[in-house]
N, C-alpha and C positions, 0 to 999 in steps of 0.2 A: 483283562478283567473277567471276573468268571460269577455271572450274578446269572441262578436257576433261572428258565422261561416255564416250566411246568410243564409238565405231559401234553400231549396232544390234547387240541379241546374238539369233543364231537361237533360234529356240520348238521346243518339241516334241524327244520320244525322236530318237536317233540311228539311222536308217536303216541299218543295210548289207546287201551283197549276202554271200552264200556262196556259192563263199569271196571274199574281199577282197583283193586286193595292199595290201601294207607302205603302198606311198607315199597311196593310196585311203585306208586307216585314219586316219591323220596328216593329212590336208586333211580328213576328216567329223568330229574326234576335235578338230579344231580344236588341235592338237600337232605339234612338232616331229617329223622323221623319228626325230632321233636320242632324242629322250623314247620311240618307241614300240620302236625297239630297245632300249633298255636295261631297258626293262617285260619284253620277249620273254624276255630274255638274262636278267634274274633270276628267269623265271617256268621256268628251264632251255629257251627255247627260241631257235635260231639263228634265225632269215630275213633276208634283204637288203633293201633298200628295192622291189626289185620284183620279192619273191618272194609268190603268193599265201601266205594262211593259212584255213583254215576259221572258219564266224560263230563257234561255241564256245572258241576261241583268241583270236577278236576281240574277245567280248565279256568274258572275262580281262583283257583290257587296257582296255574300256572302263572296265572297277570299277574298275581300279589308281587311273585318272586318278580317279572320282567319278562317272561318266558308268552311262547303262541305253542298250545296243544291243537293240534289234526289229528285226524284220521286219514293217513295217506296208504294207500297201496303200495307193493315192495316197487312199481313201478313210474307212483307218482313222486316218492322219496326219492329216486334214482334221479329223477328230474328234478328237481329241488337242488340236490347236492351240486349238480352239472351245472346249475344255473349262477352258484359260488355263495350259497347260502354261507352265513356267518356268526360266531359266539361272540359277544363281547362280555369280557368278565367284570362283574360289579364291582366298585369303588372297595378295598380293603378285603374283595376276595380272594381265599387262598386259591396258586395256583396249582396246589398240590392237593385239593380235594377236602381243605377243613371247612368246610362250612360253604363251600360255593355256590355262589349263583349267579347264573347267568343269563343275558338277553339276546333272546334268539332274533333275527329279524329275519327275512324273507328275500328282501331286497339289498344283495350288498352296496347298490348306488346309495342307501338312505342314510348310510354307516360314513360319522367323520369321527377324526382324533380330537379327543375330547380333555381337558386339562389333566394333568393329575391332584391330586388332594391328598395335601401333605398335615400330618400330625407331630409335633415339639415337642418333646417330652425328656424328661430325665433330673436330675437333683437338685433339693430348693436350692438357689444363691449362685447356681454354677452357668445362669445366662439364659435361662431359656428368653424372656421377656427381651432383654435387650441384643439376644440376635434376632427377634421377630423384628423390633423396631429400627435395625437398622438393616433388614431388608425390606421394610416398607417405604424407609426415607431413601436407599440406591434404586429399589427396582420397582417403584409404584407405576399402576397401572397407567398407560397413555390416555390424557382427556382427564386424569385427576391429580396435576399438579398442584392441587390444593393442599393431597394428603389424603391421610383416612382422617374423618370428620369426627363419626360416631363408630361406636364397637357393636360390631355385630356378631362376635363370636369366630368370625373368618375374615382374611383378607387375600386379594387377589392381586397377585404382581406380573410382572412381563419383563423377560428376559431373552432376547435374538427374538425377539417378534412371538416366543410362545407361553402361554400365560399359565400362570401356576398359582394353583389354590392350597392357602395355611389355615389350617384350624387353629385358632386363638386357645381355643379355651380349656378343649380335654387334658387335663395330665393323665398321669396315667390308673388312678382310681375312675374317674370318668370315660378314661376310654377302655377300662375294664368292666364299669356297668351299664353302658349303650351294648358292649359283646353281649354280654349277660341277658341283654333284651332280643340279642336276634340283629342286632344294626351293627353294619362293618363299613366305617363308610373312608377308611383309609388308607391309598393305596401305596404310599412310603411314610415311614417313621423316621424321623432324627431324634438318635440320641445325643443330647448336652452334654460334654464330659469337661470339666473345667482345668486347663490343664497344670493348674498351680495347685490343684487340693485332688485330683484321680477319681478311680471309679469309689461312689459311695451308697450307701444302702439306696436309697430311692433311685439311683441310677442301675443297681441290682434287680427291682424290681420293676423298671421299666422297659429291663433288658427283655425279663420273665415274661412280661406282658406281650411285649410285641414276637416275641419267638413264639408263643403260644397261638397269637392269632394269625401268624404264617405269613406277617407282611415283609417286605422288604425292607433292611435298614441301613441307614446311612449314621456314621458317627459324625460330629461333628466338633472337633476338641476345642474349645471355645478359650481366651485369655494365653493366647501363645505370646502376646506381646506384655507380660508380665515377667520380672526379673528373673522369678522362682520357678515359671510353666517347667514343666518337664512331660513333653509330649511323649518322649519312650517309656517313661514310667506307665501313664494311660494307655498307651499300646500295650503293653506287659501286663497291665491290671483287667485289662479285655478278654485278655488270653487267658486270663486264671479265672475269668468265668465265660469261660468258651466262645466268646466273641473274638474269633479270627481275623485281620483285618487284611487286604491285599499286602501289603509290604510283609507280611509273615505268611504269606504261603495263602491266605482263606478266601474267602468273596464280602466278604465286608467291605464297604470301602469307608474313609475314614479322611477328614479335609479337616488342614488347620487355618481356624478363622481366629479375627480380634472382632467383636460386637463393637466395641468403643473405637478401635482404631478403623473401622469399616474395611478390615481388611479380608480374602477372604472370602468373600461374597459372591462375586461372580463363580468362582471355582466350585463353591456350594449349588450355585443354581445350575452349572452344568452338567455335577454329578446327577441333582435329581433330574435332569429332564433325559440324561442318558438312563436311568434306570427305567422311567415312563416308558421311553422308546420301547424297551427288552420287554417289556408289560403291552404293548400294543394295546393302550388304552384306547375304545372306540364308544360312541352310543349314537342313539338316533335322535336328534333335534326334532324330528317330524310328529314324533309318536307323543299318545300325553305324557303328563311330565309326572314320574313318581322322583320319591325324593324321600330325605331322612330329618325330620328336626334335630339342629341341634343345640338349640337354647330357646326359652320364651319369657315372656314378664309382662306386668301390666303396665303399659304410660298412660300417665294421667289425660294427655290432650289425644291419644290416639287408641287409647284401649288393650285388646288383648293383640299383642307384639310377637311372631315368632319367626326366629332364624331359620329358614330351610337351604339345606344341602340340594340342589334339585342335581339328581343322579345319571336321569335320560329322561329323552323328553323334554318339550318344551314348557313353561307353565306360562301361563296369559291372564291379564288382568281381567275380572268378569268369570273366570270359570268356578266351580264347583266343587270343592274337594273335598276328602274326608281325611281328617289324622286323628291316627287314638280312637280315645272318645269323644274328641268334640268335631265340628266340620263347620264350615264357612265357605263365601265366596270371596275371593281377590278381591280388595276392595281397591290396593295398592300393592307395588314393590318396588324396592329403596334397596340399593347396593350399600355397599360397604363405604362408598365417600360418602353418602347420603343423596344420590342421585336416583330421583325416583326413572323406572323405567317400566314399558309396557309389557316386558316377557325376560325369561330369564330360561336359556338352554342349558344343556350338559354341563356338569361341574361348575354352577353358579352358586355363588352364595347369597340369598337374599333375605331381607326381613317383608314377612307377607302380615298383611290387614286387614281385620273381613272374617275370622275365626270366633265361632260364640265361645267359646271358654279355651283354657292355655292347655295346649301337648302338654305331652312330656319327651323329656331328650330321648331320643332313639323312636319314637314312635316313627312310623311310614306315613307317607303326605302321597293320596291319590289321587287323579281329578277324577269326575264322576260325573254322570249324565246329567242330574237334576239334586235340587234341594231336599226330596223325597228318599232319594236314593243314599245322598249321604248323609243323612237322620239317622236311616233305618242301619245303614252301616257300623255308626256312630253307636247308636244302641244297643245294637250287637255286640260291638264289645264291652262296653260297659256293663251289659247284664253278663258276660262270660267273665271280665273281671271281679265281679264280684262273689261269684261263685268259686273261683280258684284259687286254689292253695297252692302257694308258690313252694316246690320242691326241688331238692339237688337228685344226683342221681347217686343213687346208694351201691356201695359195692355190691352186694347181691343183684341190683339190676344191670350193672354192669355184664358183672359176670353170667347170666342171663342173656344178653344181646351177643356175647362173645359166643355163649354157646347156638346160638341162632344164627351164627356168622353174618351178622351186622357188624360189628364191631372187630377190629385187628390191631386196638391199640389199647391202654390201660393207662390213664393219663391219673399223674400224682406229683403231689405237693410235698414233698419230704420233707421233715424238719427234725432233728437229734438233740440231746441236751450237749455233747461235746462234739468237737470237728471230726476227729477219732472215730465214733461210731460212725457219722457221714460216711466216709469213703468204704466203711466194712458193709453198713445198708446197702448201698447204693450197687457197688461189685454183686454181694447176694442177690439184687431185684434184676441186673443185667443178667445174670447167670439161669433165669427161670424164663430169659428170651425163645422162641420159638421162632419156625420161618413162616411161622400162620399168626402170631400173637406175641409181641412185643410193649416191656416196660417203656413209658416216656416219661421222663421227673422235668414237670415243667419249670418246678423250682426246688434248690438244696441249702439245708441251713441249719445253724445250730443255733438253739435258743427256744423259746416261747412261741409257740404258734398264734400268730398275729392275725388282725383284719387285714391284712392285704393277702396273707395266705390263704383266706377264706375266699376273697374276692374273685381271686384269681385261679380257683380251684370253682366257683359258682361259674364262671363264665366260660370256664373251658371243659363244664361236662367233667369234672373232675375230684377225687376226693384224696383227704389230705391225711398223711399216713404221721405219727410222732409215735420215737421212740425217749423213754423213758423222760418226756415233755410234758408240757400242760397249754392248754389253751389261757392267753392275757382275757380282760374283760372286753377288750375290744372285740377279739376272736368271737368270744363268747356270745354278744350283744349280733352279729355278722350270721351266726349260723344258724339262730334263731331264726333271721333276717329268712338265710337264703338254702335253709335246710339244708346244708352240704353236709357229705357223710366224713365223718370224722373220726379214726382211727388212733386210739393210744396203746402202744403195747411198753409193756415191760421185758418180755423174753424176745429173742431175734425171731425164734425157730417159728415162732407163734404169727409171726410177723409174715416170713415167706411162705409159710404154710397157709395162711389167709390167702395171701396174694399171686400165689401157682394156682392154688382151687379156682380162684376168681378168672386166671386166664384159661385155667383148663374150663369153663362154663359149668363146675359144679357146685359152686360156692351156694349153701343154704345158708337161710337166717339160723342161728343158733335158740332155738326157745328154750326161756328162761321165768320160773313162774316171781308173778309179782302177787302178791297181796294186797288187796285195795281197801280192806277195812274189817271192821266185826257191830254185829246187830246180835241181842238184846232179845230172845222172844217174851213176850209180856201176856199175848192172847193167840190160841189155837182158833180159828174162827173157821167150821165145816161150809165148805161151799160146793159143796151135792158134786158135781160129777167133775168139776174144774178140780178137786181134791179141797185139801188145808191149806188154807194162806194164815201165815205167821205173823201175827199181829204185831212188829217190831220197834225197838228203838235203837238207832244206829250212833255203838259208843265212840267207835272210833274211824276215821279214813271216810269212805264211801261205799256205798250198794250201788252196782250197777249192774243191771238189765241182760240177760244172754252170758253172762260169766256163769264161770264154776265156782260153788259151794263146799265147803266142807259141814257138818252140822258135829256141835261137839256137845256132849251131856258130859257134866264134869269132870271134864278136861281130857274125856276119850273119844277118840270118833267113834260115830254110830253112822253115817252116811256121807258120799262126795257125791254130789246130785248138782243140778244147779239149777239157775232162778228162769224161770220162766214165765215170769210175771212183775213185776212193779208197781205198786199204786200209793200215791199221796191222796189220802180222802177217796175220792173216785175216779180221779185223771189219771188216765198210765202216763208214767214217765222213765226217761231212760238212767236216772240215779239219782239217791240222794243222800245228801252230805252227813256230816254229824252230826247230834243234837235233834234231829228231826223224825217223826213216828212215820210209819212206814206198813204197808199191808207186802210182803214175801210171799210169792209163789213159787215153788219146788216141786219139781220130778221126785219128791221122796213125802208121804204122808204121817211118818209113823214121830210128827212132833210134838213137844210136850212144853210147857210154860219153863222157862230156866235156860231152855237151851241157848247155844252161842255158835251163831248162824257167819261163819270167816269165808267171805267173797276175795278170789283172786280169778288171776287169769293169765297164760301165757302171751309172754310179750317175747318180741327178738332182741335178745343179747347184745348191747353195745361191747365195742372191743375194751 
């Protein structure tokens, strides 16, 4: 069996200097730039990628992640390492360096094996639900021969005495917009593949999903006890979309169950807890408990209800926390049979009580010293939420990071109108590979660029390239959503030639002028040393503020100036629409009653 263990993971506390640049924190913190601004920005604090910050801010961000920042001398660190200092990697982090984080501890004594947390996923009708239910009713947890009671979004089983956590609920749109938030809390995937009906589009892109987020996957061919199963067929349809499985050479591994016939099952629970092992899943029970929400809702007799994932760390009834924007104290915690209990360690899943208003899925669950503290937390981000514009990352900043050597990778959404052009793209983007900067197509297809193409390109940092395609309404409704950059070409050459610039880091926006409207002057009105403001009427589009002008006397230009002024009556304002009078300021004085005042302005060139 050949399943990756990931690179070496560094030893020992996290060094920084005071103060740290942005971009410095995120390469020692072993995180993305944009993971440590959004830690900043809900902690209420702005900085840029390479703005300093002080160690007391840095190391703010280091807890958010799990992580302990010091200042240790090259000889207090020697001591440290000697002493068997330890990483354990977060629930659903890559061990290959996409997105990881990890928890430093001090003390390797404090450090146990902690469950792993398992995610179901794959195509409607092909079993997910009824292989979850029939490893709840072989391998429910000991002490809850009852069952599971209530649905809490997870359940926790036991197999040879070690316990293993399922997420009920994420398919795989939901466990592509918890990514999308920063929250990875999965650290094996099962793919459903049903094996009388094969791999099928939702099974394609949950394949997408999970290769992207760099977790480990197990297939699991579900209805082998069906007349018509044909399990080599599913093996063969894996392989036509690059899912390898051990018996054909790959590291996939791949177990045939019956859900109904409860067959099957043991075999499954032992492949996952053999992968856990290879993953040397550990946390600290000792330390407070952060943790991931992953569902909430209101009940009528207990109020505001949410599912927390606790990660590391212990959580205890009575403490403090803060999630999101809201925060509360434990009031209660109730497992998955409906047993209420006083604490819940590593890889617990429980429903917490005691929170004034509901998470949202993916937010972070911290405890905190006092009710003060997590207010002002709570507020924090709520006022940084409100202020930000959710954006994707655009080819030009991609290619920008690449030329800053952040970045060695160019991650893309392919989608073609026939199969045909597929494999001719795809060859061309491999062939513009470097040994510093490399294409990755996290997904390939022909057809209509869809909302899962979107999704799955917002969550992976990633933008979606279509040749001679169109985006569906869904798409469409999706990118609005999550401002991903989206790419349509008609010519190939136009297409590689975008996308070499972008890994060579020379890729500029294209300016392209737009025209926003045309104003009407009706009164020259002298105002002594500010010049002539253009007493106007705006016939068509808009006037806005700080643009370029053209000014036309029948139908010839007489000046390109622009507006350097705006007023409705006597308020400056940044533009105004059609239909409405308007007082024009201009860099240019020589206007006259009749003219025709065309405000445009350069904008960048969609492809």
């Amino acid at each position: 069996m050949a399943v990756e263990a990931g690179p070496a993971r560094p030893t020992g506390p996290v060094e920084l200097p005071d103060p740290v640049v942005v971009k410095d924190l995120a390469e020692a913190l072993g995180a993305s730039h944009a993971d440590i601004i959004n830690i900043l920005i809900r902690n209420g604090i702005f900085a840029s990628v390479n703005q300093a910050i002080d160690f007391d801010t840095a190391s703010l961000v280091a807890a958010d992640l799990g992580l302990e920042a010091v200042t240790l001398g090259a000889a207090e660190r020697a001591a440290a390492e000697a002493a068997g200092t330890q990483d354990i990697v977060a629930p659903g982090a890559s061990t290959d360096g996409d997105r990881r984080h990890a928890w430093t501890e001090d003390d390797a004594a404090d450090l146990v094996t902690r469950a792993p947390i398992v995610t179901v996923m794959g195509h409607v009708d092909h079993g997910k639900t009824s292989l979850l239910d029939a490893i709840r009713e072989t391998k429910v947890a000991s002490g809850e021969s009852g069952g599971i009671t209530q649905h809490i979004g997870a359940s926790e089983v036991v197999h040879d005495g070690k316990r293993i956590v399922f997420l009920d609920t994420p398919g795989h749109e939901a466990f592509s917009a918890m990514r999308a938030r920063g929250a990875q809390v999965t650290d094996i995937a099962i793919i459903v593949v049903a094996a009388d009906d094969g791999v099928m589009p939702q099974t394609k892109e949950a394949i997408d999903h999970v290769r992207a987020a760099r977790v480990p996957m197990i297939v699991a061919i579900n209805k082998i006890d069906k007349p018509d199963a044909n399990p080599d067929r599913v093996k063969q349809e894996l392989a036509d979309n690059h899912v390898l499985i051990e018996e054909y050479g790959g590291d996939t591994i791949a177990v045939g169950v019956s859900a109904k016939q409860r067959t099957g099952i043991d075999a499954l629970m032992e492949m996952i807890l053999l992968v856990a092992d290879l993953q040397d899943l550990k946390a600290n029970p000792r330390r407070d408990a952060i943790g991931t929400i992953i569902e909430s809702k209101v009940d009528r007799g207990r109020g505001n209800v949410a599912t927390v994932l606790v990660q590391t760390g212990t959580l205890r009834i009575g403490q403090v926390v803060t999630v999101g924007r809201t925060w509360g104290r434990v009031r209660a915690l109730n497992t998955a049979a409906g047993k209420r209990v006083r604490e819940a360690g590593p890889s617990s899943a429980v429903e917490i009580i005691g929170l004034q208003g509901l998470p949202e899925a993916g937010d972070t669950l911290r405890v905190v010293a006092d009710e003060k503290a997590a207010r002002d937390a709570a507020e924090a981000v709520g006022a940084a939420a409100a202020g930000e514009v959710r954006t994707g990352s655009s080819l030009e900043d991609i290619s920008a990071r690449i030329g800053e050597a952040e970045l060695a990778e160019l991650r893309v959404v392919l989608k073609t109108d026939v199969q045909g052009s597929l494999g001719a793209i795809r060859g061309a983007l491999e062939r513009l590979n470097t040994d510093q900067v490399r294409v990755s197509v996290l997904r390939e297809g022909a057809g209509d660029i869809n909302e899962s193409d979107v999704n799955l390109a917002a969550a992976s940092e990633a933008v979606v390239i279509g040749f001679n395609t169109r985006l569906d309404p869904g798409a469409q409704r999706a990118v609005e959503a999550t401002r991903v950059d989206v790419r349509l070409y008609e010519v190939i050459y136009k297409l590689t030639d975008d996308v070499g610039m972008a890994m060579s880091g020379l890729l500029k926006p294209k300016l392209v002028e737009q025209v926003e409207g045309h104003a009407e002057v009706r009164m020259v009105i002298k105002a002594g040393r500010a010049g002539n403001i253009a007493g106007s009427y705006v016939t068509d589009g808009r006037i806005v503020r700080g643009t370029g002008a053209r000014v036309l006397r029948g139908g010839t230009l007489l000046a390109d100036a622009r507006i350097t002024s705006l007023k409705r009556f006597k308020d400056d304002v940044r533009e105004v629409a059609t239909g409405y009078e308007c007082g024009i300021g201009l860099d240019f004085d020589e206007l006259a009653e009749g003219d025709v005042i065309e405000c445009y302005q350069m904008v960048a060139e969609s492809a």
